[in-house]
C-alpha positions in Angstrom: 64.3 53.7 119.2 64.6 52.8 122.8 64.1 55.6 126.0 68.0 56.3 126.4 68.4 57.2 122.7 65.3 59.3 122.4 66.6 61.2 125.4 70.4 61.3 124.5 68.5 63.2 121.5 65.8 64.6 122.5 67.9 68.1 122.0 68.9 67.9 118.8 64.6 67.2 118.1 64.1 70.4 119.9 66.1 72.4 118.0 64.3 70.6 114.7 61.3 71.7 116.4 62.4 75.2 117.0 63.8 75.7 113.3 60.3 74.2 112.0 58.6 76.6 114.0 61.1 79.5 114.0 62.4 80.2 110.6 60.1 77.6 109.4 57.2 79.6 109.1 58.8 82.2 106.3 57.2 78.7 104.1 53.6 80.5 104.4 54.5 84.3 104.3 52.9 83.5 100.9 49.3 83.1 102.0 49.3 86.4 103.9 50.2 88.8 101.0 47.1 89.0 99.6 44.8 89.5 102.3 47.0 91.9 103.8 47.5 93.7 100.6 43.7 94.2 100.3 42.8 95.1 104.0 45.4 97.6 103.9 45.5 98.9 100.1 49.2 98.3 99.6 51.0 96.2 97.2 52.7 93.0 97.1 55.6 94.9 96.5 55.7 96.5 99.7 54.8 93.2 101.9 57.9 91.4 99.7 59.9 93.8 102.2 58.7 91.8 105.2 61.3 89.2 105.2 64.1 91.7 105.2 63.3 91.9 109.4 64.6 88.1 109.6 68.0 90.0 108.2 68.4 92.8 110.1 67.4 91.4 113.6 70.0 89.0 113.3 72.8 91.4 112.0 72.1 94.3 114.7 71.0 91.3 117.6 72.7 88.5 116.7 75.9 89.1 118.2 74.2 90.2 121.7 71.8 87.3 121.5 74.8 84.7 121.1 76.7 86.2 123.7 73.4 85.6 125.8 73.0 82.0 124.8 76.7 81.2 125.9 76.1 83.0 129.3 72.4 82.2 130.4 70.7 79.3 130.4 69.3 78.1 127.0 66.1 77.6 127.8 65.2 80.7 129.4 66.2 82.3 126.3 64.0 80.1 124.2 61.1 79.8 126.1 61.4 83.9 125.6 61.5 83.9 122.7 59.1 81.5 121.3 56.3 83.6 123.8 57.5 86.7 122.1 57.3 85.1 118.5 53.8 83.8 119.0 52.0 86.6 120.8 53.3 88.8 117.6 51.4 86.8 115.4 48.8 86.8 117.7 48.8 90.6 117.9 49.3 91.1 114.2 46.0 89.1 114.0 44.3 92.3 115.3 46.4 94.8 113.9 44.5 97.9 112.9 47.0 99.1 110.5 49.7 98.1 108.9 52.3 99.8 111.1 51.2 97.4 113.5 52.0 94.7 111.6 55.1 95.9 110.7 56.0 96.3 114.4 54.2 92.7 115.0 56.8 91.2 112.2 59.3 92.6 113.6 58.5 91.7 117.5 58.3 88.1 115.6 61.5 88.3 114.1 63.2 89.2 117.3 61.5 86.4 119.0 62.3 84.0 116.7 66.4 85.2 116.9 66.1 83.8 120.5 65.0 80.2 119.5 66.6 80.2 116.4 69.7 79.3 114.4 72.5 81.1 116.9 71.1 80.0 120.1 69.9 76.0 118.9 72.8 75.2 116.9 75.3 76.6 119.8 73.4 74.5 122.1 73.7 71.5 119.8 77.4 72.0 118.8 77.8 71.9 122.9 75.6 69.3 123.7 76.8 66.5 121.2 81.0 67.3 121.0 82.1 64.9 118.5 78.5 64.6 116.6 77.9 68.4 115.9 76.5 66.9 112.3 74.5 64.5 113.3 72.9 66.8 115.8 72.6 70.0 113.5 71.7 68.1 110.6 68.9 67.1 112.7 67.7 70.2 113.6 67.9 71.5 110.0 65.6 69.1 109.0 63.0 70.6 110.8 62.8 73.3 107.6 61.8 70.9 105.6 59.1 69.1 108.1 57.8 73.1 108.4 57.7 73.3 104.4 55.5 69.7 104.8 53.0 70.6 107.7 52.0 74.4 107.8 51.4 75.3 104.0 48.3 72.6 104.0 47.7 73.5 107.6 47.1 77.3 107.3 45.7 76.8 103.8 42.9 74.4 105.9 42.5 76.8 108.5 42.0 79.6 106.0 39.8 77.9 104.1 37.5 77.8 107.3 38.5 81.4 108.9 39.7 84.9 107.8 43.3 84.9 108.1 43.3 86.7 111.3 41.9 84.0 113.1 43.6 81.7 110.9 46.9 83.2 112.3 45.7 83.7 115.7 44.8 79.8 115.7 48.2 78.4 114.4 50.9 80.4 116.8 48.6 79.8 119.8 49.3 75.8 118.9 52.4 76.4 117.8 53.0 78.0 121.1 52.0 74.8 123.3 54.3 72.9 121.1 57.1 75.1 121.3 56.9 75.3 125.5 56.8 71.6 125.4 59.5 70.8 123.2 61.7 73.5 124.7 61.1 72.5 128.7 61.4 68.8 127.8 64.3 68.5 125.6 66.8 71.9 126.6 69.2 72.0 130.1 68.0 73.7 132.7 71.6 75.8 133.5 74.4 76.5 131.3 76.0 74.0 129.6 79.5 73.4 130.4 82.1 72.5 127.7 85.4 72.6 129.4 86.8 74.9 127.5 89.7 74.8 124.7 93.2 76.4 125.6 94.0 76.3 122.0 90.9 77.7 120.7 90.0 81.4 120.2 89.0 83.1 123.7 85.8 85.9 123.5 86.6 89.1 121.7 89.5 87.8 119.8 87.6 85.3 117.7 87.5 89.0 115.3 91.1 88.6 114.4 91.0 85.1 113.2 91.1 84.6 109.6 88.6 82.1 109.8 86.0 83.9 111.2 85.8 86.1 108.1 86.6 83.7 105.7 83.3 81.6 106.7 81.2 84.0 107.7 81.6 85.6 104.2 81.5 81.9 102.5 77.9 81.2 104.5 76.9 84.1 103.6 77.1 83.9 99.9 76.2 80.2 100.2 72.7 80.7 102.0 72.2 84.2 100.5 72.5 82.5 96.9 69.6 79.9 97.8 67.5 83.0 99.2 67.7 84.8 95.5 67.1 81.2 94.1 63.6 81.1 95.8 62.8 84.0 94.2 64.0 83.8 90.9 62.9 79.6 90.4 59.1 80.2 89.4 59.8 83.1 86.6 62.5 80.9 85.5 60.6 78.1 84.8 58.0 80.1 83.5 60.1 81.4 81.1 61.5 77.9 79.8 57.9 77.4 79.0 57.0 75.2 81.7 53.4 76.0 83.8 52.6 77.2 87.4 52.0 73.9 88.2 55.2 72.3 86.6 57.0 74.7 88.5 55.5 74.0 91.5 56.6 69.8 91.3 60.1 71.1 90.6 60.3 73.2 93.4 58.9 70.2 95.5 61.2 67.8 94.0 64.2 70.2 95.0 62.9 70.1 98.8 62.8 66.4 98.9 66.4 66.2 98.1 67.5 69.2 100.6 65.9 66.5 103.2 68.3 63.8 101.7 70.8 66.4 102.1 70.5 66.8 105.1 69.6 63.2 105.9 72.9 62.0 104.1 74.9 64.9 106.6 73.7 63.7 109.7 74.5 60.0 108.9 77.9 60.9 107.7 78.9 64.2 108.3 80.6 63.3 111.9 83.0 60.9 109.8 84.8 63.8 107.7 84.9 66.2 110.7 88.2 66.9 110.9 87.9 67.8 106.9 84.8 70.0 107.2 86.2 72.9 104.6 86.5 70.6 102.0 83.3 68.9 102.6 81.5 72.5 102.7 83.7 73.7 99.5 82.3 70.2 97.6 78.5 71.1 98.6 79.1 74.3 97.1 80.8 73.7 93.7 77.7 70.9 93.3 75.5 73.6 93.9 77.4 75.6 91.2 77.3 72.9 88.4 73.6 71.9 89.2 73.1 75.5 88.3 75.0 75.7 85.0 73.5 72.3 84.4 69.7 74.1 85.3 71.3 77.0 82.9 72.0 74.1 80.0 69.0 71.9 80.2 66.9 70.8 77.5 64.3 68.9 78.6 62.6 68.0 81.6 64.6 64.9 82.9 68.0 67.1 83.1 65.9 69.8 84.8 64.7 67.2 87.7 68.2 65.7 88.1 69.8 69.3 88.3 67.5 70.1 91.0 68.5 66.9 92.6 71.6 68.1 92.7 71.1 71.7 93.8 68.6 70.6 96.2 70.7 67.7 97.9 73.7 70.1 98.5 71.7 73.2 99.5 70.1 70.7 101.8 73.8 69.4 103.1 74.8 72.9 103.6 72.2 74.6 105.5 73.9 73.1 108.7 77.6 74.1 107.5 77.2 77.2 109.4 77.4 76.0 113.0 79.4 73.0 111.9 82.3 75.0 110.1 82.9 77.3 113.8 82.7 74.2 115.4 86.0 73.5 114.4 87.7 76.6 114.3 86.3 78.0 117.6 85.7 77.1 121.3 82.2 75.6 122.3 81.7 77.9 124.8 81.6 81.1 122.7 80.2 79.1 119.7 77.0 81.1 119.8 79.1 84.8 120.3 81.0 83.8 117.0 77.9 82.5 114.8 76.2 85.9 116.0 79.1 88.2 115.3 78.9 86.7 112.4 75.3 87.9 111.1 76.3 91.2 110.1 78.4 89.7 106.8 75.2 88.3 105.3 73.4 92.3 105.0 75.4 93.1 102.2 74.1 90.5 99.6 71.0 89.6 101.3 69.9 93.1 101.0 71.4 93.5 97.1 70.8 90.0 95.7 66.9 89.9 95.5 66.4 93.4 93.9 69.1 93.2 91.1 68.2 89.8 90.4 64.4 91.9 89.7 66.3 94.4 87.5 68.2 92.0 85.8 64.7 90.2 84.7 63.0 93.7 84.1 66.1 94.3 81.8 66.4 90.8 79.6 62.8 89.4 80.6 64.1 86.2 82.1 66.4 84.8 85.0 69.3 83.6 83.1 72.0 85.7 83.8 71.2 85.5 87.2 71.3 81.5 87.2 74.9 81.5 85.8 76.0 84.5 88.5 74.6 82.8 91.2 76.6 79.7 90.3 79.5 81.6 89.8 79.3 83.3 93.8 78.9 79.8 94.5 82.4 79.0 93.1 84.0 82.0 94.8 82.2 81.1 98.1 83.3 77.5 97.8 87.2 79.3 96.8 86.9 81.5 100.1 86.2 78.1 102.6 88.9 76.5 100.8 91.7 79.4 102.2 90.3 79.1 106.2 93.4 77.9 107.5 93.9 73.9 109.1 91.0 74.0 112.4 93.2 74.0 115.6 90.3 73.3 118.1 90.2 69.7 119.7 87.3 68.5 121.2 
């Protein structure tokens, strides 16, 4: 890779390193639970509710934060954010109490709103017009280099330290990285896109049929691979499989959400102008690698429907950006995607705790397997009605 390509891309790397750093770290929420639970006496229960903050930031923020991103440079933003993000941690590494924590996670979460998803893929789909896939497939991938590199990096660091210093240790590196990548690869002003006559202006993006019909879609798509997360271990478990089986499967499925992904950014920019349909196929294979999960009998079919599921969740993470890219103006991208936020509450608040009742109830995760493939199929049904894209760019 010679110097002009590394910096015609050195962006779209960024925002890989942003999401791997950002959103990224939710991989080892894991190995906080229990210490936290026992320094502060509560249960796992109550710590699960952590990751709701990375929900409702967004929803309430987002819309204010993308509006921000399309009207101030991107890299003030960032830089702002990340600083924000780490210090939490480093704060919530001597939290006295747990309400400290609480307002640590949620200082983090904010932070990480500014550097995350909104502001790096509308920087990307503004930066790279023509090879929004490419560049956001890119960045997506940095989700799977986080779930590679921090897991066996705090687990080393714990091993040494108590987690506090173990925390403190990992966002003050994180940090460095973060200010580097960010002053390195991002513009220093406002990046101008020239606009699109045709294209929905500010404000009126909210009576377009096509912001509603994919921000709905995205959000029973990506919702639906949240539940999964939760629900894959008991379900394994319950098919009679160990920890440690369940463990390979779940890596198996990561390695092909990075082919995903992979396979999107080499040639996602050739079926641009027939994104919905490409989105709609990523979600009915998610679908049938579920009811194909549902049906298996042995271990083979379980690997290659996790191939399956894993290579389109993988494809689709990106769809987001890549879906307004066509249906919206470059210059409010970030406003839209934002505005947006809001539509994934409803099911992202709902989906993990009946999928828990539904197990309390029947003592496994089928039924939930089957009716997460089948909001697949009405998610996939919803992108297929957005109207023809109008933008041209």
């Amino acid at each position: 890779m010679n110097k002009q390509t590394i910096k015609t891309w050195l962006p779209a790397f960024t925002g890989m390193c942003c999401m791997a750093f950002g959103s990224g770290i939710m991989s080892i929420y894991g190995f906080f639970v229990d210490p936290l639970s026992q320094e502060f006496g509560v249960g796992a229960a109550v710590l699960n509710t952590g990751p709701i903050a990375l929900l409702l930031v967004p929803a309430f923020l987002g819309a204010v934060i993308g509006k921000m991103a399309d009207r101030l440079p991107v890299r003030n933003i960032m830089l702002a954010g990340a600083s924000l993000s780490m210090f939490a941690l480093i704060a919530i590494g001597l939290a006295p109490t747990l309400v400290w924590v609480a307002l640590g996670f949620f200082s983090f979460s904010l932070g990480m709103s500014m550097y995350g998803p909104v502001v790096v893929n509308g920087m990307l789909v503004k930066l790279y017009p023509g090879r929004e896939a490419r560049a956001l497939a890119l960045a997506a991938i940095g989700m799977s280099v986080a779930s590679i590199i921090l897991p066996p990096l705090i687990g080393s660091l714990m091993a040494y330290f108590d987690w506090r210093l173990a925390l403190q240790i990992m966002a003050a590196s994180l940090l460095v990285v973060l200010w580097g990548m960010i002053l390195a690869g991002t513009p220093r002003g406002v990046v101008d896109t020239g606009g699109d006559s045709e294209a929905p202006v500010a404000g009126a993006f909210y009576r377009v049929k096509a912001f509603w019909l994919i921000g709905l879609s995205v959000a029973l798509g990506l919702n639906v691979m949240i539940v999964l997360s939760v629900c894959y271990p008991p379900f394994f478990i319950g098919r009679g499989y160990t920890v440690a089986d369940a463990g390979w499967f779940l890596a198996i499925a990561g390695v092909a959400g990075l082919s995903g992904k992979s396979l999107l950014a080499w040639q996602g920019d050739a079926v641009r102008n027939h994104v919905k349909w490409l989105a709609a196929c990523l979600l009915l294979l998610n679908a049938v690698g579920l009811g194909w999960l549902y049906l298996s009998a042995d271990t083979s079919q379980v690997i290659a429907a996790l191939v399956l599921t894993g290579a389109s969740t993988g494809a689709f993470i990106p769809m987001h950006s890549y879906l307004n890219s066509r249906y919206f103006d470059a210059s409010i991208i970030s406003q839209v995607t934002g505005a947006q936020m809001p539509l994934f509450l409803p099911f992202g608040l709902t989906g993990a705790p009946l999928a828990g009742y539904v197990f309390d109830q029947t003592g496994n995760y089928d039924v939930v397997i089957l009716a997460l493939s089948g909001i697949l199929v009405l998610a996939a049904v919803m992108i297929v009605c957005t109207p023809a894209a109008t933008t041209q760019r």
